[in-house]
C-alpha positions in Angstrom: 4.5 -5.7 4.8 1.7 -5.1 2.2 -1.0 -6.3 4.9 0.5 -4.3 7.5 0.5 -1.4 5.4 -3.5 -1.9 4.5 -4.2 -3.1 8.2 -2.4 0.9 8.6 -4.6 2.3 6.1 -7.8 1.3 7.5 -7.2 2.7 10.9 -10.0 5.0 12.3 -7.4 7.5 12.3 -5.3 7.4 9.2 -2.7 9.6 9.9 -2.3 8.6 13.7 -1.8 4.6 12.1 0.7 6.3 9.5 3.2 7.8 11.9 3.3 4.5 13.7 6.6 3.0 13.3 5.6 -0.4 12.0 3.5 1.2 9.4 6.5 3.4 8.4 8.9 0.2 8.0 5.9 -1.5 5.8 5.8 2.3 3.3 9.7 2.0 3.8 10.0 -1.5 2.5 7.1 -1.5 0.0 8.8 1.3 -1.9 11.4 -0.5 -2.6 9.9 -3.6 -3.5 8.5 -4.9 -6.8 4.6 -4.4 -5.7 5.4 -0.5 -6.2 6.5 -0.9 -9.6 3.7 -2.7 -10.3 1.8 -1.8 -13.5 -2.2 -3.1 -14.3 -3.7 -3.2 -17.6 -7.3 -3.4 -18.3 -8.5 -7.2 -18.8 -6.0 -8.4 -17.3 -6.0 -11.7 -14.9 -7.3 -10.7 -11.5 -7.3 -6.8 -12.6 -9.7 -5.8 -10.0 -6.9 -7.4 -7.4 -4.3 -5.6 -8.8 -5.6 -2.4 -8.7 -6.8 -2.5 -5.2 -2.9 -3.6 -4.6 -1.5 -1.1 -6.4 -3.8 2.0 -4.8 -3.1 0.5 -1.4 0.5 1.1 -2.0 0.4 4.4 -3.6 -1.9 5.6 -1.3 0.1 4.6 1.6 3.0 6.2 0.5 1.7 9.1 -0.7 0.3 9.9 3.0 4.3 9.9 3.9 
């Protein structure tokens, strides 16, 4: 769902890609799943992965 969600996100149109129903069920099921509770700390292993995770998902969902 994450990489549907980011495949949504990149769309030309943003919004458009957002209302689309698949994209919904990804925001839907992301926020209630363990990757939105997701915290990063600074040094941490793969940080720079983690934050791009965690802005993809608060991003998405904050479009909604």
């Amino acid at each position: 769902r994450y990489r549907t969600l980011r495949q949504c996100l990149a769309g030309r149109d943003r919004n458009t890609m957002l209302a689309n129903k698949e994209c919904q069920a990804a925001r839907e099921v992301l926020q209630g799943s363990p990757l939105h509770e997701c915290r990063c700390k600074r040094g941490m292993k793969k940080e720079l992965q983690c934050l791009q995770i965690y802005w993809s998902i608060h991003l998405g969902l904050a479009e909604g």
